[in-house]
C-alpha positions as CSV (number, residue, x, y, z in Angstrom):
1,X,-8.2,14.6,-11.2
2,X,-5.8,13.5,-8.4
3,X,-3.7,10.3,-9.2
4,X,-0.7,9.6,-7.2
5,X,0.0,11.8,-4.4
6,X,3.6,11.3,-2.6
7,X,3.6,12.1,1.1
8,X,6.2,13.8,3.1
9,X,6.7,12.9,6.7
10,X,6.2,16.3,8.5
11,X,7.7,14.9,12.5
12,X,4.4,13.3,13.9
13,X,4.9,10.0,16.0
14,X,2.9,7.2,15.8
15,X,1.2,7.5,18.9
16,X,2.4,4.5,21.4
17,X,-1.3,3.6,22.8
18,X,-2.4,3.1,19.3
19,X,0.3,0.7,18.4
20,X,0.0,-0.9,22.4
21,X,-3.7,-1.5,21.6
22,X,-3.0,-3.6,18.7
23,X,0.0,-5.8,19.7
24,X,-1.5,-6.6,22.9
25,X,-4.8,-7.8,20.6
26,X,-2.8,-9.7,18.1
27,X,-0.8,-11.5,21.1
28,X,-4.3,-12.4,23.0
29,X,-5.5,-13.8,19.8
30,X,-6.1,-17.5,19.4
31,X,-4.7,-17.8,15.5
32,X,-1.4,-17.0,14.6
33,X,-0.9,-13.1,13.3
34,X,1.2,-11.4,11.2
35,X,3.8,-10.4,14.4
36,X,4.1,-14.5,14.8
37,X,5.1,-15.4,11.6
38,X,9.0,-14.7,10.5
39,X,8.3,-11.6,8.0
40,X,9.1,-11.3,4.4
41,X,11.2,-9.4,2.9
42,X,7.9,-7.6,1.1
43,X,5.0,-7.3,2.6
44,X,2.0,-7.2,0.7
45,X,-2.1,-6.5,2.2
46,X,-5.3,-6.8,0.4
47,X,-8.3,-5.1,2.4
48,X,-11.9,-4.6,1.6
49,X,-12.6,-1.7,3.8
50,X,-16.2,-1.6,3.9
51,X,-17.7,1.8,2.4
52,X,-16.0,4.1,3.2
53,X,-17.5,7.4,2.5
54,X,-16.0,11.3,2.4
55,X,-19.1,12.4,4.4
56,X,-20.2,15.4,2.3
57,X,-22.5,14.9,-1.0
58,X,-21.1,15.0,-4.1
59,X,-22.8,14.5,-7.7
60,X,-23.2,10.6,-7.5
61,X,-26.7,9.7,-5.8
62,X,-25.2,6.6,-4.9
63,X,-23.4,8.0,-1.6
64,X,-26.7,9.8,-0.6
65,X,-26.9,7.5,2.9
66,X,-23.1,8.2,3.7
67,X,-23.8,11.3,4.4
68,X,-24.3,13.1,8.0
69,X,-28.1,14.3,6.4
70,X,-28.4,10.6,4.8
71,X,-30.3,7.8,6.5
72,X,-26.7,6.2,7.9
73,X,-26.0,9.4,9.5
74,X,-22.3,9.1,8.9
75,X,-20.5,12.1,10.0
76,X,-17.1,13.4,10.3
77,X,-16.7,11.9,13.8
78,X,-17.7,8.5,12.5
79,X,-15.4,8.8,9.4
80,X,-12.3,9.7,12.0
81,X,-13.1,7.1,13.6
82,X,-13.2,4.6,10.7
83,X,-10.0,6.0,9.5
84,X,-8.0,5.9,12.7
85,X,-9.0,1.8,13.0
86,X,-8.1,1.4,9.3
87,X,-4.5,3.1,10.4
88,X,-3.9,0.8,12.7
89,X,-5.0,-2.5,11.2
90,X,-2.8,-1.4,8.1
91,X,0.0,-1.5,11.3
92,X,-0.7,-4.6,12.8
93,X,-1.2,-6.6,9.5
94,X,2.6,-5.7,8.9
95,X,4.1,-7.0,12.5
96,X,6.7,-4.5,13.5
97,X,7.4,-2.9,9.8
98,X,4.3,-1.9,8.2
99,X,3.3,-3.3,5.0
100,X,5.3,-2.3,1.4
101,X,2.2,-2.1,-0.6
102,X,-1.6,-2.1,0.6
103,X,-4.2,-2.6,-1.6
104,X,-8.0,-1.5,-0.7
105,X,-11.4,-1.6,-2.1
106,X,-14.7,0.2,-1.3
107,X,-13.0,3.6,-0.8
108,X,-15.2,6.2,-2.7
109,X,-12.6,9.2,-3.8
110,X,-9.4,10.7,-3.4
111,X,-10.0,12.2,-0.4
112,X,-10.4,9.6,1.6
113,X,-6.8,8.1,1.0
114,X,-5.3,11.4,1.5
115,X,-6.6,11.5,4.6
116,X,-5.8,7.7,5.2
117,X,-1.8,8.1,4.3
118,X,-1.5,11.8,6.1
119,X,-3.0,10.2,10.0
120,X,-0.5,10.9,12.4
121,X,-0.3,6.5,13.0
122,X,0.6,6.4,9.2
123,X,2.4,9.7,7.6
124,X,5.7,8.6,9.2
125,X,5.8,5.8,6.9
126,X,5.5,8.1,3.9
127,X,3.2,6.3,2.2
128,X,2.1,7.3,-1.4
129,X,-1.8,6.6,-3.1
130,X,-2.4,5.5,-6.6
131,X,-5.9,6.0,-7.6
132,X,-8.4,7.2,-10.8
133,X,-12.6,7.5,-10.4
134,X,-14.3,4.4,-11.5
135,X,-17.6,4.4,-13.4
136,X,-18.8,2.8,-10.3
137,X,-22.8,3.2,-9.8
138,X,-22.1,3.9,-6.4
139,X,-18.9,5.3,-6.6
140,X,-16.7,2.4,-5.5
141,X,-13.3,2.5,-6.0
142,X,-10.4,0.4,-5.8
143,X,-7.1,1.9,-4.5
144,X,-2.8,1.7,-3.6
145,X,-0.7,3.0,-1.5
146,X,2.5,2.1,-0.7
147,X,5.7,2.6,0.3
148,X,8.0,4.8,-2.2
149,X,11.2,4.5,-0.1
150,X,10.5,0.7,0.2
151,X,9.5,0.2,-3.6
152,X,9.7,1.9,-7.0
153,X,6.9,2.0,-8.4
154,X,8.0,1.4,-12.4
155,X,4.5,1.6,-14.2
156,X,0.9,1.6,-13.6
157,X,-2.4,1.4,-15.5
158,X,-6.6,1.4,-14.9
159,X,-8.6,-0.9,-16.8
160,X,-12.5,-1.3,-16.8
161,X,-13.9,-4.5,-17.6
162,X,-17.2,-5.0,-19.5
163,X,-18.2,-8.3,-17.9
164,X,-21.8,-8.2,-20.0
165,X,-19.6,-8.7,-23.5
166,X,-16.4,-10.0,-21.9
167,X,-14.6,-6.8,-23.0
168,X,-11.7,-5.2,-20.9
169,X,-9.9,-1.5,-22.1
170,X,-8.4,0.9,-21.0
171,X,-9.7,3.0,-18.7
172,X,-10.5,6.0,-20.8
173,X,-12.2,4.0,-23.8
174,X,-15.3,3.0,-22.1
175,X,-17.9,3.8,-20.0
176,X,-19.1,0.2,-18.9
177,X,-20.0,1.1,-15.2
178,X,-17.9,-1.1,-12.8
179,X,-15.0,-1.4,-10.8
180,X,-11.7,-0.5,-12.7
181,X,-8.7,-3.1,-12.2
182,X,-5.1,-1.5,-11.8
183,X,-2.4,-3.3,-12.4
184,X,1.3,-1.6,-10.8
185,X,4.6,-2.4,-11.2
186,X,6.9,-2.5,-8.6
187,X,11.0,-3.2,-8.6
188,X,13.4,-3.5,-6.0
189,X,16.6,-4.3,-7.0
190,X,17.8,-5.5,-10.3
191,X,16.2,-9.4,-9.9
192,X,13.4,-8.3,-7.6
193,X,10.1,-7.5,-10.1
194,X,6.5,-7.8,-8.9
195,X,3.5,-7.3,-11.2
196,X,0.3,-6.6,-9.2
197,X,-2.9,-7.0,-10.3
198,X,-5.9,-5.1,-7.7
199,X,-9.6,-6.3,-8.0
200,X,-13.0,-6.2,-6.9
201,X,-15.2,-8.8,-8.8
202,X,-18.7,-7.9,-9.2
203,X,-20.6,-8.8,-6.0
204,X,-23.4,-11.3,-5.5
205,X,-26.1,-8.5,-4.3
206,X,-28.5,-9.6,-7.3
207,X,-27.9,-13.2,-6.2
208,X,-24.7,-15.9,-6.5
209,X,-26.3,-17.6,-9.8
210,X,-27.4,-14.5,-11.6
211,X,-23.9,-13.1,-11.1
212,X,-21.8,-16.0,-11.8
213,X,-21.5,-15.5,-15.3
214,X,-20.4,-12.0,-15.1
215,X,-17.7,-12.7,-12.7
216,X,-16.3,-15.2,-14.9
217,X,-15.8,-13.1,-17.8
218,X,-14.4,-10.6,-15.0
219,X,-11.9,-13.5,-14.9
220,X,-11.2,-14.1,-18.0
221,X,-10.4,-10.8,-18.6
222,X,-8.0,-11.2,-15.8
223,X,-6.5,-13.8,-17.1
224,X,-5.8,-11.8,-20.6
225,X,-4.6,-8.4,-19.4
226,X,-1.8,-10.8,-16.8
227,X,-1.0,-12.6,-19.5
228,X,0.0,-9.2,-21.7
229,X,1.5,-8.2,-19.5
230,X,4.0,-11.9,-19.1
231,X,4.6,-10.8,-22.9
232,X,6.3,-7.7,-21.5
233,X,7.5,-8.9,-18.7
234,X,8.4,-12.6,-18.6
235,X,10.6,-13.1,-15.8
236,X,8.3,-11.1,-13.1
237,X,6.4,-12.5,-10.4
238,X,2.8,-11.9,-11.1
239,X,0.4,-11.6,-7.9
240,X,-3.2,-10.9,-8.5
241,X,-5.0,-9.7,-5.4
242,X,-9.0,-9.0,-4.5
243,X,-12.5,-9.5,-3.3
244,X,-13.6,-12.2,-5.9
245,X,-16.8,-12.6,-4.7
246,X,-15.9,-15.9,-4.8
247,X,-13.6,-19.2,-3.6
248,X,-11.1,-20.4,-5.9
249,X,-12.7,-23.7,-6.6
250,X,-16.0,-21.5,-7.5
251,X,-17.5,-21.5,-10.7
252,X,-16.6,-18.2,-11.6
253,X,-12.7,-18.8,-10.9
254,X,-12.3,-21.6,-13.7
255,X,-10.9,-19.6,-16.3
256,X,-8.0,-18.4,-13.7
257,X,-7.3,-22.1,-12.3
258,X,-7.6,-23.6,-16.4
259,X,-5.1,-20.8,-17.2
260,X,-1.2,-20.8,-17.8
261,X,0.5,-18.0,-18.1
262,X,3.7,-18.5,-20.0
263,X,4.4,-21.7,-19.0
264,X,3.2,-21.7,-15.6
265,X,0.1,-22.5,-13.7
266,X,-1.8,-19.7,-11.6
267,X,-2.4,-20.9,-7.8
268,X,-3.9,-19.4,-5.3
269,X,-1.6,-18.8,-2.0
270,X,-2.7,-20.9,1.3
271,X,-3.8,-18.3,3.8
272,X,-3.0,-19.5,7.2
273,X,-4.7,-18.2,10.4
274,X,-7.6,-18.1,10.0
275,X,-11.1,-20.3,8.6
276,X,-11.5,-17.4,6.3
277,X,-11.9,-13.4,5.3
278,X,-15.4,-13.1,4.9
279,X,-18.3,-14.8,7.0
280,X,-22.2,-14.8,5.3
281,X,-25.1,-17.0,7.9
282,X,-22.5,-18.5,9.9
283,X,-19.9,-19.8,7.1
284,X,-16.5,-18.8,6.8
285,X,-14.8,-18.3,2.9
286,X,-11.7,-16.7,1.3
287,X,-13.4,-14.9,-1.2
288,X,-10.4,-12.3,-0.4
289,X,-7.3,-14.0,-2.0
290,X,-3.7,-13.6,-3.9
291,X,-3.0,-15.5,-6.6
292,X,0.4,-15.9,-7.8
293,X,1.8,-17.0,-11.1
294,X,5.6,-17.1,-12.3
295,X,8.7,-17.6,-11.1
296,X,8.3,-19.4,-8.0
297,X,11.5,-21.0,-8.2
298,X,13.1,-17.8,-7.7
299,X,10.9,-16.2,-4.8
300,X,8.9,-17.7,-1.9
301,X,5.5,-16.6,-1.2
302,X,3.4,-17.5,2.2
303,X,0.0,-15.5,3.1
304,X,-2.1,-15.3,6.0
305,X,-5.5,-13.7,7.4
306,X,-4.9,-11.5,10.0
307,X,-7.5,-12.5,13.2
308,X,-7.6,-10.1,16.2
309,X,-9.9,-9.4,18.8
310,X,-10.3,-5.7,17.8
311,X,-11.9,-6.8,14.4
312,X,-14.1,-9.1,15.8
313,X,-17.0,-9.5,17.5
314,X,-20.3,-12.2,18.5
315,X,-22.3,-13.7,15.9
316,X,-25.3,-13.9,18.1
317,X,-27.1,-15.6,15.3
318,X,-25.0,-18.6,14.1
319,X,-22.7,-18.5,16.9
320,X,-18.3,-17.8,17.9
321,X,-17.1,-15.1,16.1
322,X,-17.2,-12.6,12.9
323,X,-16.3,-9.3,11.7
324,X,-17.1,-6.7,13.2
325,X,-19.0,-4.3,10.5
326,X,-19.0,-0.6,10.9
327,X,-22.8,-1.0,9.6
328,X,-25.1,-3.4,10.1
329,X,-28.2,-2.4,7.7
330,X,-28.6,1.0,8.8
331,X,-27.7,0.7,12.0
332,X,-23.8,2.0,12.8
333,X,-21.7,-0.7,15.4
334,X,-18.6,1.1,15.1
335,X,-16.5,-1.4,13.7
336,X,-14.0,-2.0,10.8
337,X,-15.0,-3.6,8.2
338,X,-16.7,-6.6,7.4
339,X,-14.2,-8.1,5.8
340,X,-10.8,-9.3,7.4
341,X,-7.1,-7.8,5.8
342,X,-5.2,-10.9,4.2
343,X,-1.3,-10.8,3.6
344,X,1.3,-12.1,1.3
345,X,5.1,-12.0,2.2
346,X,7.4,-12.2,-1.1
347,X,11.6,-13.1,-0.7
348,X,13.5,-14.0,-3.1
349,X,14.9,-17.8,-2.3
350,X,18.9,-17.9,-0.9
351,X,22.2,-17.9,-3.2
352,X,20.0,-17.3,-6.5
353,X,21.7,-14.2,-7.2
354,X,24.1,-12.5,-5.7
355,X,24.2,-9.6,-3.3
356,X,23.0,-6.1,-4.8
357,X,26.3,-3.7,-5.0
């Protein structure tokens, strides 16, 4: 089983047009992007990338259709493609210095994010993937990479939930069939500790009210395995980042806005630049979000959606704008995702501590 790969950079350039195509689309763009905003010292992106499939069959019948046999007919040229957008969205999301740390959901297997982190637009930046098979009915997965020569990564762990009895363990002590959560670890510098907490709540397929309850317990587990971790760790910035199927003043959310962790509150970072990540019959809604609990006093944390023309396209049906989705039903349009990338930018406040030596 393949778990953390570190890339070397092997000479490749990141080709000029691919970088020109972006810029020029976050400058034309009405909202403010991530090459706008002053940057961070760390740069942080969440991204629900929309399915995407190795496209050759493998033992799971749930990615039957993402195959180039399957009724989605997706084929290498199509997956290329896919990968090659997702490459430079991860590049415009981070302005002119690529994001540390990039979180993703929806990927099915390892493959996929070796192939993400070794494209010719990425491998310069040497980033590395953390990653472990869920028990995922369909095979989705959520995923890391990041920058090693930006970060050290200090510890990591996979933990399934079990959101029918409200049990979360570790990974390889159950076989409750859902999305894992992984927490990481990151330092940089002596003061400068990030815990980061990677989800991808259970969706609302079945319907919003019969699936409340499950994402709820989803959240309370959460809550518990951030709050272990505080017992380690109680001086760390703790940012928990996903799809949550839902918006923070949800039902499902209220055991992570009733919770403290230590002695602090957990809020859920503003996202500016957009009306939302995710648009369903014509309404916008961050159901993509960061939530950040800790010490505040000693960092500063600001997010923001990124909104460019080359993820977007006509809602004929309810009118402006939306994602554009690389499916729509069965039919292929080519596009992203149907989500949009959100950010979070983390620096430590002035004159706290002194200079590194």
């Amino acid at each position: 089983m393949r778990i953390i790969l570190f890339r070397k950079t092997f000479g490749f350039f990141v080709p000029i047009l691919y970088l020109l195509v972006m810029v020029e689309g976050a400058l034309c763009a009405q909202s403010k992007t991530p090459l706008e905003y002053s940057r961070g010292e760390l740069r942080f992106m969440w991204y629900n990338v929309e399915n995407l499939f190795y496209p050759m069959d493998d033992t799971i019948a749930g990615d039957d259709e993402f195959t180039p046999e399957g009724v989605r007919h997706w084929t290498f040229l199509r997956y290329r493609h896919k990968l090659t957008s997702l490459a430079r969205v991860i590049i415009a999301t981070g302005g002119w210095e690529p994001p540390e740390v990039v979180g993703i959901c929806e990927i099915e297997e390892a493959r996929v994010l070796e192939d993400l982190v070794s494209h010719p637009i990425l491998e310069p930046y040497d980033y590395a993937y953390v990653h472990r098979e869920s028990p995922d009915h369909r095979g989705m997965d959520v995923a890391c990479i990041f920058r090693p020569n930006r970060l050290h990564l200090v510890e990591w762990d996979v933990f399934v939930s079990n959101p029918s009895t409200n049990v979360v363990q570790a990974r390889d002590l159950t076989s409750a069939r859902t999305r894992d959560m992984i927490h990481l670890c990151f330092s940089r510098g002596k003061h400068d500790t990030v815990d980061l907490f990677l989800v991808h709540l259970i969706s609302k397929y079945s319907g919003a009210g019969a699936t409340a309850q499950f994402r709820k317990n989803q959240a309370m587990e959460l809550v518990g395995l951030v709050d272990s971790i505080h017992g380690k760790r109680p001086g760390s910035l703790k940012v928990m980042a996903g799809d949550f199927n839902e918006v923070w003043l949800g039902y499902s959310m209220e055991p992570l806005r009733g919770s403290k962790i230590g002695k602090d509150s957990i809020f859920s970072v503003p996202l500016l630049g957009g009306a939302g990540s995710y648009k369903y019959k014509g309404s916008w809604s961050f159901i993509d979000q960061f939530l950040v609990v800790g010490p505040t006093d000693a960092f500063m944390v600001t997010g923001g959606v990124l909104v460019i023309p080359p993820l977007m396209t006509a809602d004929e049906s309810h009118g402006g704008d939306k994602p554009a989705r690389t499916y729509v039903g069965y039919s292929y349009r080519g596009g992203v995702s149907d989500h949009l990338p959100i950010w979070l930018d983390i620096s430590r406040r002035p004159f706290l501590y002194p200079p590194e030596r």
